[in-house]
C-alpha positions as CSV (number, residue, x, y, z in Angstrom):
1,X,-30.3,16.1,-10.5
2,X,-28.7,12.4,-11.8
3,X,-30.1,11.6,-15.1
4,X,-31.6,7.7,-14.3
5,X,-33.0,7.4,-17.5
6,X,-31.0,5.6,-19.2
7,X,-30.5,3.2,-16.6
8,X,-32.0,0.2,-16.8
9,X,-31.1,-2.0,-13.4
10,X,-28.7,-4.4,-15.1
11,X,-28.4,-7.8,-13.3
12,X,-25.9,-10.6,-13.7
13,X,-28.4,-12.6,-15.2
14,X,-28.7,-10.4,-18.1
15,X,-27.5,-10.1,-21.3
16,X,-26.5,-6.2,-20.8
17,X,-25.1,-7.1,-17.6
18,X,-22.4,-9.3,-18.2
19,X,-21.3,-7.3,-21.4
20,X,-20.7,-4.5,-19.3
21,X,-18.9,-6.3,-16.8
22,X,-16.9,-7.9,-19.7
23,X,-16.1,-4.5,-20.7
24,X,-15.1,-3.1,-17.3
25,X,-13.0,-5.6,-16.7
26,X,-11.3,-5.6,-19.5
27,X,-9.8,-2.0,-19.3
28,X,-9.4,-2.0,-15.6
29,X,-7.4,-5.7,-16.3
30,X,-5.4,-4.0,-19.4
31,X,-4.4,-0.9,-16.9
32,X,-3.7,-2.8,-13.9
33,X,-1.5,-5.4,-15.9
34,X,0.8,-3.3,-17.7
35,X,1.1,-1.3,-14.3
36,X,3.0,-4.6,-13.4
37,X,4.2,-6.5,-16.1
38,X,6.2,-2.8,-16.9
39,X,8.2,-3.8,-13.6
40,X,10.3,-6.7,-15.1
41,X,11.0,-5.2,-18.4
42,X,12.9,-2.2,-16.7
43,X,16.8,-4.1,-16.7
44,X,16.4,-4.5,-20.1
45,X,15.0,-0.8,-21.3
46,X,18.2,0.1,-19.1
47,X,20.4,-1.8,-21.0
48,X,18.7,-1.2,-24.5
49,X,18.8,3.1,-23.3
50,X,22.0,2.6,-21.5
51,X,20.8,4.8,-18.9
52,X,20.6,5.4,-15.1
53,X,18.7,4.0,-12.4
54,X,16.7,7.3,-12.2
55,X,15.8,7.8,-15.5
56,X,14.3,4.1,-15.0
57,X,12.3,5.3,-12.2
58,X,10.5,8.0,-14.0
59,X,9.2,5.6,-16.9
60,X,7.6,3.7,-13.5
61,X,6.5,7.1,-12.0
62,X,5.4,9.4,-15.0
63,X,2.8,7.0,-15.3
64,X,1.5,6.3,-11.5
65,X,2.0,10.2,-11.0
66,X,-0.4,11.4,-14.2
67,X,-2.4,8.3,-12.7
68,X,-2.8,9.1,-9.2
69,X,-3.1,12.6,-9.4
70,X,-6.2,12.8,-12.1
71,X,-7.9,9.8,-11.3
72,X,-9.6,12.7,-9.2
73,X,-11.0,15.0,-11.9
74,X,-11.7,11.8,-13.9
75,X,-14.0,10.9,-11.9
76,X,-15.5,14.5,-12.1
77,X,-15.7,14.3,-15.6
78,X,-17.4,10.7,-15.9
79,X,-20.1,12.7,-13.3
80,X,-20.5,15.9,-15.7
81,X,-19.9,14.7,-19.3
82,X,-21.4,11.1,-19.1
83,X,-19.4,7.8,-17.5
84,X,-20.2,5.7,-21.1
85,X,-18.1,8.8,-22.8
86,X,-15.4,9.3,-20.5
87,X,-14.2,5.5,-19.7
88,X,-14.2,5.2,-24.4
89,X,-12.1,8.2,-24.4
90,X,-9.9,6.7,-21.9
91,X,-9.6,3.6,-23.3
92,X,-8.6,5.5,-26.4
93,X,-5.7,7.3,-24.7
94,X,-4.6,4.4,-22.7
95,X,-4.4,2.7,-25.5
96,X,-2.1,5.1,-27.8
97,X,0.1,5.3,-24.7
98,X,1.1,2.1,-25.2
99,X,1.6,1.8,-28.3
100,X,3.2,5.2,-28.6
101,X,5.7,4.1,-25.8
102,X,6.4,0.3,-27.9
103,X,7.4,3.0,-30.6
104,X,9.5,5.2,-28.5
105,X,12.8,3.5,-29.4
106,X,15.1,6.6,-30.3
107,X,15.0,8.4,-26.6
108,X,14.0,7.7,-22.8
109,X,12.6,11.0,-22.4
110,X,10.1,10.1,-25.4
111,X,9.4,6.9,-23.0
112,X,8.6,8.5,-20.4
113,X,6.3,11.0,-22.3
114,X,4.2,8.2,-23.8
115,X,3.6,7.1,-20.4
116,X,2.7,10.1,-18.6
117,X,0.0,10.1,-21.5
118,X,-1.0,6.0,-20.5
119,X,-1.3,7.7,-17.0
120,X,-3.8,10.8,-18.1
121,X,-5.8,7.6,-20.5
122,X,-5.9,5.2,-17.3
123,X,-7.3,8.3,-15.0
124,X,-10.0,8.6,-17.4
125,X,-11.1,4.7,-17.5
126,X,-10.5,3.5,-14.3
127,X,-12.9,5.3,-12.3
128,X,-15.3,4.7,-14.8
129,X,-14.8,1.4,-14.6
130,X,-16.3,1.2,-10.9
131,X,-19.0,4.1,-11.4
132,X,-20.5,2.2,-14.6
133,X,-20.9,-1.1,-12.0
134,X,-22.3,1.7,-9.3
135,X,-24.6,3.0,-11.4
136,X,-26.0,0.3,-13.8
137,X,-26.3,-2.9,-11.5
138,X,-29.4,-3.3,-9.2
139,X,-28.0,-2.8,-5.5
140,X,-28.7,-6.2,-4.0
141,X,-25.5,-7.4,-6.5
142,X,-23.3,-5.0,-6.5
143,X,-21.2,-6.7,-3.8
144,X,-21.3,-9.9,-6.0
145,X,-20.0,-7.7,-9.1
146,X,-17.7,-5.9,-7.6
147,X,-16.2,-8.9,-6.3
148,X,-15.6,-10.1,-9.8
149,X,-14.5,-7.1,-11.4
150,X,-11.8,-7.1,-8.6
151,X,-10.9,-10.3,-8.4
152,X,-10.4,-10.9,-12.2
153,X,-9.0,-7.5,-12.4
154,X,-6.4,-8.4,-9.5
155,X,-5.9,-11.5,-10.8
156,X,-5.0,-10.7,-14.6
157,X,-2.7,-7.8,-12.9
158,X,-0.4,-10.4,-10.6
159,X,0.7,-12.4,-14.2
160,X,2.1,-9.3,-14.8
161,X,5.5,-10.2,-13.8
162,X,5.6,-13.5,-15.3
163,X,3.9,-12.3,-17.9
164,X,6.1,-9.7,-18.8
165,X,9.3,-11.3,-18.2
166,X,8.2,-14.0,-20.7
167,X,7.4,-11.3,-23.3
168,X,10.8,-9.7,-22.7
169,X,12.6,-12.8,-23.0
170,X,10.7,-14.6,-25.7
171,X,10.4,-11.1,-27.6
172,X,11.5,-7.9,-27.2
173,X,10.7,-5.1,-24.1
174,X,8.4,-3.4,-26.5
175,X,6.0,-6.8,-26.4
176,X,5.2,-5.8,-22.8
177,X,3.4,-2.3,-23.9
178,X,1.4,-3.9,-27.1
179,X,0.1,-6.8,-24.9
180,X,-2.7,-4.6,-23.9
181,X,-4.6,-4.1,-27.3
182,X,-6.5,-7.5,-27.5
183,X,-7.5,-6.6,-24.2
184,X,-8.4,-3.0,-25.3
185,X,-10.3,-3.8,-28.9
186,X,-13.1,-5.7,-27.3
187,X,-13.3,-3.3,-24.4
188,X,-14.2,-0.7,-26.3
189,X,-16.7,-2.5,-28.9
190,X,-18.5,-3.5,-25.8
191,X,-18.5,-0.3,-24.2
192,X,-19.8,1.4,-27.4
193,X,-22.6,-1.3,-28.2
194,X,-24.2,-1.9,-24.5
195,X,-23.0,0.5,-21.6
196,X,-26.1,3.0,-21.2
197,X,-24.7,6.7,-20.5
198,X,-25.2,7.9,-17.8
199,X,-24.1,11.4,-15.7
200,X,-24.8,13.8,-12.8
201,X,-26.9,16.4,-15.0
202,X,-26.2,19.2,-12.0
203,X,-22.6,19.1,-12.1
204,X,-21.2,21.8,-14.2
205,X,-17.4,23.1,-13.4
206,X,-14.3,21.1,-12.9
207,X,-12.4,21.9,-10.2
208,X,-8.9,22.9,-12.3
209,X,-6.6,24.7,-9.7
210,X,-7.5,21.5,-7.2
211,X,-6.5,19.2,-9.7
212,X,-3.0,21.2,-10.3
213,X,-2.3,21.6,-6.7
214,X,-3.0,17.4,-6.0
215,X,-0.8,17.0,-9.1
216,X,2.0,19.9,-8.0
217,X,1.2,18.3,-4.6
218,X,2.2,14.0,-5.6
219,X,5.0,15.3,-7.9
220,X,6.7,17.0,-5.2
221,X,6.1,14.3,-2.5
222,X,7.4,11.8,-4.3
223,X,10.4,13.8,-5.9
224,X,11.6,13.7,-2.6
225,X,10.6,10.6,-1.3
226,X,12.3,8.8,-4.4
227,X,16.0,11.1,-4.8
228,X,16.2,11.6,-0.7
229,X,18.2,8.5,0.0
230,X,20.3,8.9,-3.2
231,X,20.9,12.6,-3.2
232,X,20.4,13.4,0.6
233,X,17.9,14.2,2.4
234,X,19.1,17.9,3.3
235,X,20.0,18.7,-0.4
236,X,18.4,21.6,-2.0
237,X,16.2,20.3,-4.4
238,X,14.9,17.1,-2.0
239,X,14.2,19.6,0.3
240,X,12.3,21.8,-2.4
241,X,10.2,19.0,-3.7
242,X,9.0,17.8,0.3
243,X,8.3,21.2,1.3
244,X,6.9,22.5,-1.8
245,X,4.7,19.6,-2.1
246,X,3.3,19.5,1.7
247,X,2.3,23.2,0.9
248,X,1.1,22.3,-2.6
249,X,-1.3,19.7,-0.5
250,X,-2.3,22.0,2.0
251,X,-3.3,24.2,-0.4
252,X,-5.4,21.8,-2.4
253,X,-7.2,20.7,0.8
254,X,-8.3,25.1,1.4
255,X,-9.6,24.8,-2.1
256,X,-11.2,21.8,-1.6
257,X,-13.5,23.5,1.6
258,X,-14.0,26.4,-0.2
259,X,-15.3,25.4,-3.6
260,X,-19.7,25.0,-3.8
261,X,-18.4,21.9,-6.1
262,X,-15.2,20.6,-5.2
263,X,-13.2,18.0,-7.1
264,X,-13.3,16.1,-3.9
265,X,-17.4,16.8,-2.4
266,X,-16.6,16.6,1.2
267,X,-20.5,14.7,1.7
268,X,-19.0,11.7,0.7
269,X,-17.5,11.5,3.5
270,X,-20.3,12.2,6.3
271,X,-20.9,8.3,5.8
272,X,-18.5,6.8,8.4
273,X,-18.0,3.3,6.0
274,X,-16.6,6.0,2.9
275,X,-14.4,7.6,5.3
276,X,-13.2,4.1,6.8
277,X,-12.9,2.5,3.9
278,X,-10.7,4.8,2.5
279,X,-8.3,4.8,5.3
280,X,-8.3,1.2,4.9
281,X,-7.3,1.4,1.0
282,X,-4.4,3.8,1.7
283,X,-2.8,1.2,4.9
284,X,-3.9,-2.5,2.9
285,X,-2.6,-1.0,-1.1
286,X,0.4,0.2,0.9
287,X,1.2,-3.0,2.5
288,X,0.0,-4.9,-0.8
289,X,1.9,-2.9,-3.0
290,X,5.3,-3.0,-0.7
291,X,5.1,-7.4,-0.3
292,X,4.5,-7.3,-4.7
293,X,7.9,-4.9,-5.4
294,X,9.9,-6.5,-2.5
295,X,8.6,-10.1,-2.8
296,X,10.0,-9.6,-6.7
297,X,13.2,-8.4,-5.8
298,X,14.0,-11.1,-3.4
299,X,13.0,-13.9,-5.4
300,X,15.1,-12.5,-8.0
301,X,18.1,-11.1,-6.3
302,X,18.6,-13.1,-3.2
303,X,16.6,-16.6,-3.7
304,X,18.2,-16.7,-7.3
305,X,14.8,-17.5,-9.4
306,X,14.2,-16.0,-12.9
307,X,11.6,-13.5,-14.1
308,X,9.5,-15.9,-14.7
309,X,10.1,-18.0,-11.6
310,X,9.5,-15.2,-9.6
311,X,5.9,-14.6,-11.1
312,X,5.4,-17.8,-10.8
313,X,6.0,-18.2,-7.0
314,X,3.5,-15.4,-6.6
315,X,0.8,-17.9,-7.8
316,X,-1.1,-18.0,-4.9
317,X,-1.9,-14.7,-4.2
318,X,-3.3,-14.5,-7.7
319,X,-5.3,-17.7,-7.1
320,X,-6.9,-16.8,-3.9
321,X,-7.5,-13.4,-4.6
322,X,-9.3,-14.0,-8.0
323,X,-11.2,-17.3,-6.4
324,X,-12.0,-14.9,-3.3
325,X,-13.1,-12.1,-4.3
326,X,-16.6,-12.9,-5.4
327,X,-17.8,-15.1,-3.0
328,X,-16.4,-12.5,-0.4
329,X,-18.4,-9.6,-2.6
330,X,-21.6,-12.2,-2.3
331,X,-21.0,-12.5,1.5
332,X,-20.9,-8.9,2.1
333,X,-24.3,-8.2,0.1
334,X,-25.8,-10.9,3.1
335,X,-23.5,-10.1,6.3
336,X,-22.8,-6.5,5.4
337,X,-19.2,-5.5,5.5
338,X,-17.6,-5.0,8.9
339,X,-16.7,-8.5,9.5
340,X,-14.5,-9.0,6.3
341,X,-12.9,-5.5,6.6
342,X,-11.9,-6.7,10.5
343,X,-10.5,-10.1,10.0
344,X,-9.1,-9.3,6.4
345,X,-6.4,-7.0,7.6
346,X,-5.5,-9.0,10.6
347,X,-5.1,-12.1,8.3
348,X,-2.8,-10.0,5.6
349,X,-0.6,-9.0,8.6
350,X,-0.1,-12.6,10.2
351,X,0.9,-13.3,6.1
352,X,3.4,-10.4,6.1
353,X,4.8,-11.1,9.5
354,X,5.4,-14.9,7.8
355,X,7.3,-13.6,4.8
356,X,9.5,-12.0,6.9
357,X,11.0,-14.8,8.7
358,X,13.2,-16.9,6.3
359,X,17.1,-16.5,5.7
360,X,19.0,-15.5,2.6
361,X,18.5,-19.7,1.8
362,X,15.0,-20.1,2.6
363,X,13.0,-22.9,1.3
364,X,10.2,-21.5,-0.7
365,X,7.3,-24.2,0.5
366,X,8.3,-24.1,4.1
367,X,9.1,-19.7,4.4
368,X,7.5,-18.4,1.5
369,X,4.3,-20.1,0.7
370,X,2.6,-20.5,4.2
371,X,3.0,-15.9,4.3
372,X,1.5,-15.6,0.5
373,X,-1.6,-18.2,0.8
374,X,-2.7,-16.3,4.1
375,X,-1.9,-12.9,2.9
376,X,-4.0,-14.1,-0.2
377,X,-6.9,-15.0,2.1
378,X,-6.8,-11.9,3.7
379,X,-6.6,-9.7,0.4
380,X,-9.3,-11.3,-1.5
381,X,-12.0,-11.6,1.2
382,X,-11.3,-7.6,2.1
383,X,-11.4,-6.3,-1.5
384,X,-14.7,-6.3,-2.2
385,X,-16.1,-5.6,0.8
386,X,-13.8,-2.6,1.5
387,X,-14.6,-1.1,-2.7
388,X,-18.1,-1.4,-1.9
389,X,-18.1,0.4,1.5
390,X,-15.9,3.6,-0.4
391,X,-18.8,4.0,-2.7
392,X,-21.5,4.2,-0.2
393,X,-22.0,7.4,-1.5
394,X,-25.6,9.2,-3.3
395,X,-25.4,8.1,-7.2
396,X,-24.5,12.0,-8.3
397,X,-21.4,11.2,-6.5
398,X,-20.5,7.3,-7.9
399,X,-17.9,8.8,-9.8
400,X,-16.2,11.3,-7.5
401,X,-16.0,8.8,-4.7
402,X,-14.3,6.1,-7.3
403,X,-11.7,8.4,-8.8
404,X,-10.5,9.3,-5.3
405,X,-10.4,5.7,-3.9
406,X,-8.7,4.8,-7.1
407,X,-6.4,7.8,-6.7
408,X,-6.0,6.4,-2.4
409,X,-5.1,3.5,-4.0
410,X,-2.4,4.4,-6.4
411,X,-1.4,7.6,-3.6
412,X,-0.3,3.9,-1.6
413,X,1.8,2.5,-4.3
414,X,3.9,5.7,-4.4
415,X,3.9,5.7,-1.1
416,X,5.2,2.2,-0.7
417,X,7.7,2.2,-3.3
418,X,9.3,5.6,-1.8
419,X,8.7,5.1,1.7
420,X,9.6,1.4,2.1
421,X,12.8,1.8,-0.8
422,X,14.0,4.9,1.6
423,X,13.5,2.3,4.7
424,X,15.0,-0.8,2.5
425,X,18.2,1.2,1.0
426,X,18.7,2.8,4.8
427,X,18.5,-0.3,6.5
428,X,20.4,-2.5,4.0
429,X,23.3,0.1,3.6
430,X,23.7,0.3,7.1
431,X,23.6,-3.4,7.8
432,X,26.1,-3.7,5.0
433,X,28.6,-1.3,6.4
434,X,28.8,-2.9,9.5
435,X,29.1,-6.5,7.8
436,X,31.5,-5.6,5.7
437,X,33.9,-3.5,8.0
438,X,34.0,-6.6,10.2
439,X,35.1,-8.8,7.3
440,X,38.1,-10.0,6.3
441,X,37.7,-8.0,2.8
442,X,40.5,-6.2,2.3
443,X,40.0,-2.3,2.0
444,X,39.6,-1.2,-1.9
445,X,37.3,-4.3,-1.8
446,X,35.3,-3.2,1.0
447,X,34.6,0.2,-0.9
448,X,34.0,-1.3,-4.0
449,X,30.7,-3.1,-2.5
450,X,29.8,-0.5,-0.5
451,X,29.4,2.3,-3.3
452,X,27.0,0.2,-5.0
453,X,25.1,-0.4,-2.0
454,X,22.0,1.8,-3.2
455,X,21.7,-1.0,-5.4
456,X,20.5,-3.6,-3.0
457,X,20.9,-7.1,-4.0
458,X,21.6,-6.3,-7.6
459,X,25.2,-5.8,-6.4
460,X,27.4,-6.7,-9.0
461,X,31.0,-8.5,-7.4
462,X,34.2,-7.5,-9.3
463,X,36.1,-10.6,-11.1
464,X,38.7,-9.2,-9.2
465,X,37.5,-11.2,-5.7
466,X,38.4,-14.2,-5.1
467,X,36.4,-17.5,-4.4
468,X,36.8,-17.0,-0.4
469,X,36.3,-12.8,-0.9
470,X,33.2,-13.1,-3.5
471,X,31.0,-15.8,-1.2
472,X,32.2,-13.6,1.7
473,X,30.6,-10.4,0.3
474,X,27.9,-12.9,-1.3
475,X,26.6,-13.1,2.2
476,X,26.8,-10.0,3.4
477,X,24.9,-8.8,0.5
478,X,22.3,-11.2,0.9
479,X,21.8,-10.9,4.9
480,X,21.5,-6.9,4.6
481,X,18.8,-7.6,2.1
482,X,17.0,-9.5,4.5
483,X,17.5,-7.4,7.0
484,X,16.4,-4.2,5.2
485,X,13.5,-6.7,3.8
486,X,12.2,-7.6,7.3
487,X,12.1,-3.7,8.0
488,X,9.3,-3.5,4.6
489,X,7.6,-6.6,5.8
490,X,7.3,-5.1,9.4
491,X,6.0,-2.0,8.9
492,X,3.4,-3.0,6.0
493,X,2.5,-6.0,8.7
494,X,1.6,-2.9,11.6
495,X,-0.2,-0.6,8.8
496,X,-2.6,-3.7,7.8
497,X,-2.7,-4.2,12.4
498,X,-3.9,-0.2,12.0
499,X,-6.4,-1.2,8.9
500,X,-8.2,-3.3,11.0
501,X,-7.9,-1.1,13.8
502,X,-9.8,1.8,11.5
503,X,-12.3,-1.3,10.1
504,X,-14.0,-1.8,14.1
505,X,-13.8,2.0,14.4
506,X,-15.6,3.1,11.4
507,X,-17.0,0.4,9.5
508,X,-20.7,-0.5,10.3
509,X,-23.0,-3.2,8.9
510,X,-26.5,-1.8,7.6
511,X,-29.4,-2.4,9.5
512,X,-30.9,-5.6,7.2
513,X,-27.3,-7.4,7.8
514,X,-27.6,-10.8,9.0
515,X,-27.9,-11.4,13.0
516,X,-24.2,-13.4,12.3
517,X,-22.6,-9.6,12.8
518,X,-25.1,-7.8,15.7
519,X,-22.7,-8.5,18.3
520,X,-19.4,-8.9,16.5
C-alpha cells in the first residue's frame, strides 16, 4: 500500500514544483560538491596534520564508504518513515559533518570521524533527493526534471576543484567543509515548507544484517584494493580485507534472496531498463570518476597548472553536462531512452580514447580539449536518460531503486580510485624502473626516485641532482605518468565500449516512443 495522498502531481509549471526542485538540488549539489572540492584540499590537511598518505586516504574514504554502503537502507527508510522526513534529517547530519570536520583541528582521526558521519547524513538525503522527483512530478516530466536536477547537480559538483583550491588558498582548508551551509539553510527551509510526505505505508522492517554485511562487504573491498599496491598484495591483512570482504558480499546477496522484504527488493529488477541501467551506472561512474581524479593529477603534476587552473581546464565538461542534461532528459520523455544510453557511452569512450593521446608537453587546446568537449557530450546526454530508466520501478519501490543506484554509483568511484590507482601506481612504477635503470643517473640517485615512486608525479627531486640529472629524471617521471595514465584512460575507454554494449542489450524504448527509435 503507497500512501498517494499527499501527492499532488507537481509540474514544472508550478509554484510547489520548482521549490521542490530548488530544494533537491540544493542538497544533492551541497553533497556532490564537497565530495570533490575535498580532493584539492588534501596536500594541505597533510601538511597542516603532518601525516601520511594513508591517513589522507581515509578522510576521502570514511566518507564514500559510510556513503556507498547506506545509501541502501536510506533509501529503505525514505520508503518506511516518509521521504519529506528522511532527506531533513539528512540534511541535518550532512550538515554537522561538515561543520564538525572544519572544527576538527586537534587530530586526523577526529577528521576522519566527522566525515564518516557527512557519509551516514549524505546516505540519508541523496536518495531522497531522486525519490521526492519520482514520486511528486507528474510522469510525462520527469525526464525533463531529472535532467535538471542532474545537470545542475553535476555541474555545481565539477567547480569543486577550482572551487576548493581557491578556498584553500584564499582561506584556510577548513573553508572547503563550511562552503556547504548557504547551500544547506535554504535546502532545508524549502523542504520543510513545500515537499508533501510521502512513504510506502506496507513497508515495515529494515533489513539490518544486509546493510552490515554491504558495509563489512565495501570496507573490506576496498581495504584491499587501496593498501595492495603499497603493502603487497600477498600480505596478511590485504589478503584479509579481499577475502573477507568477497564473503561478506556473498553473504549479503543469500540474505538478500531470503528476506520477504529485502533491503534490495529483487522486483526491481524484473524490468530489463532497471537492470541495464544499472550496469550502465557502475561502467559510465567508473570511467567518469577515473578521467575527474586522473585528469586532476596530470594537469597538476605533469602539465604544471595550479589548483585552480586545473579546475578550470575541466570547464567544459561542466558546461556541456549542465547545458545537456535537460534537453537530453526532455528528449528521452519523447524518444524514450535507448538511443541516448547507446550513442552516450560510445561518445564518452572516443573522449577518453582522446585524452589519452598527448605527451608529458601536450598542448591543452589541441590534446586536451577536443577528449573533454566529447566526453562532455557523451555524459550529459546519457545522464538523464540512464537515472530515469534505474527508476522504472512501482512507486513503493522509488526509494529502494534510488539508494541502490546511488550506492552503484558511488560503488564506481571506489572502484575507480582503487582499481585504476592499483593499475596507475603498477604501470608507472614499472615504466619508471626501466627508464631509470637505463639512464645515466648514477646509482644512490636512481634509488632515491624510485622509493618514492608510489607517489606518482608528485615525485619530489633531491637538491642534490644536478641540472643535467634533475631534467633527466624530470622526464622519466613525467613519461611513466603518461604511460601509467594511458593504462586508466584505456580501460575506462573499453568499460564505457561495454556500457553501450549493455544499453542495445537491455535498454528498450516504451511502446508510445517516437517512430525515430522503432528500428534503431
Amino acid at each position: 500500500m503507497y500512501n498517494q495522498s499527499m501527492i499532488d502531481g507537481c509540474s514544472l509549471s508550478s509554484t510547489r514544483g520548482r521549490w521542490i526542485l530548488f530544494a533537491t538540488i540544493l542538497a544533492s549539489s551541497a553533497a556532490f560538491l564537497l565530495g570533490t572540492a575535498v580532493l584539492v584540499a588534501l596536500p594541505t590537511i597533510q601538511s597542516y596534520f603532518g601525516i601520511s598518505l594513508t591517513d589522507i586516504q581515509w578522510v576521502v574514504n570514511a566518507y564514500l564508504l559510510t556513503l556507498a554502503a547506506l545509501l541502501l537502507i536510506g533509501g529503505s527508510l525514505g520508503d518506511r518513515y516518509g521521504r519529506k522526513r528522511v532527506f531533513i534529517t539528512g540534511i541535518i547530519i550532512f550538515g554537522s559533518g561538515a561543520i564538525l570536520s572544519a572544527v576538527a583541528a586537534k587530530t586526523i582521526g577526529l577528521l576522519i570521524a566527522f566525515q564518516a558521519v557527512g557519509g551516514i547524513g549524505a546516505a540519508l538525503m541523496i536518495p531522497q533527493s531522486l525519490a521526492i522527483i519520482n514520486a511528486c512530478f507528474v510522469e510525462n516530466q520527469r525526464g525533463q526534471v531529472i535532467g535538471l536536477w542532474a545537470g545542475i547537480s553535476a555541474g555545481i559538483a565539477a567547480l569543486g576543484p577550482w572551487l576548493g583550491g581557491w578556498l584553500v588558498e584564499t582561506f584556510m582548508w577548513q573553508a572547503v567543509f563550511l562552503m556547504v551551509i548557504p547551500l544547506l539553510v535554504p535546502a532545508l527551509i524549502a523542504a520543510s515548507v513545500f515537499i508533501p510526505e510521502n512513504k510506502n505505508l506496507a513497508a515495515r522492517k529494515l533489513d539490518l544484517w544486509g546493510t552490515i554485511f554491504v558495509f563489512l562487504g565495501l570496507l573490506g573491498m576496498a581495504y584491499g584494493l587501496i593498501y595492495g599496491p603499497v603493502a603487497g598484495w600477498n600480505t596478511t591483512s590485504v589478503l584479509i580485507g579481499l577475502v573477507g570482504g568477497i564473503i561478506a558480499l556473498i553473504l549479503f546477496i543469500m540474505i538478500e534472496l531470503r528476506r520477504s522484504e529485502p533491503l534490495v527488493p529483487l522486483q526491481m529488477f524484473k524490468n530489463p531498463l532497471v537492470t541495464g541501467a544499472n550496469m550502465v551506472t557502475l561502467f559510465l561512474y567508473f570511467a567518469l570518476n577515473g578521467v575527474i581524479f586522473f585528469l586532476v593529477l596530470r594537469f597538476q603534476q605533469i602539465q604544471g597548472y595550479s589548483p585552480t587552473t586545473a579546475g578550470l581546464a575541466l570547464l567544459p565538461v561542466i558546461i556541456l553536462i549542465t547545458f545537456l542534461a535537460v534537453p537530453a532528459g526532455a528528449l528521452a520523455d519523447r524518444i524514450g531512452p535507448r538511443l541516448q544510453m547507446v550513442l552516450g557511452p560510445l561518445i564518452v569512450a572516443v573522449g577518453m580514447a582522446l585524452l589519452a593521446i598527448g605527451g608529458p608537453s601536450a598542448s591543452y587546446y589541441i590534446y586536451f580539449l577536443p577528449g573533454l568537449v566529447l566526453f562532455g557530450i557523451g555524459m550529459g546526454i546519457v545522464i538523464a536518460p540512464l537515472t530515469k530508466s534505474a527508476l522504472a520501478v512501482e512507486p513503493q519501490f522509488s526509494g529502494s531503486a534510488s539508494g541502490f543506484n546511488n550506492s552503484i554509483s558511488r560503488i564506481a568511484a571506489l572502484l575507480a580510485v582503487a582499481i585504476l590507482g592499483a593499475i596507475v601506481i603498477s604501470t608507472f612504477s614499472t615504466h619508471l624502473n626501466d627508464t631509470i635503470s637505463a639512464s645515466s643517473l648514477s646509482k644512490e640517485e636512481q634509488r632515491q626516485i624510485l622509493i618514492q615512486s608510489d607517489k606518482l608525479g608528485g615525485i619530489i627531486i633531491p637538491d642534490s641532482f644536478d641540472k643535467t640529472s634533475r631534467m633527466e629524471a624530470n622526464e622519466a617521471i613525467n613519461e611513466s605518468f603518461v604511460y601509467g595514465f594511458r593504462c586508466a584512460m584505456g580501460l575506462g575507454a573499453t568499460l564505457a565500449l561495454v556500457g553501450a554494449l549493455v544499453s542495445v542489450i537491455f535498454i528498450h524504448n516504451p511502446p508510445q516512443s517516437s517512430k525515430l527509435q522503432e528500428h534503431f
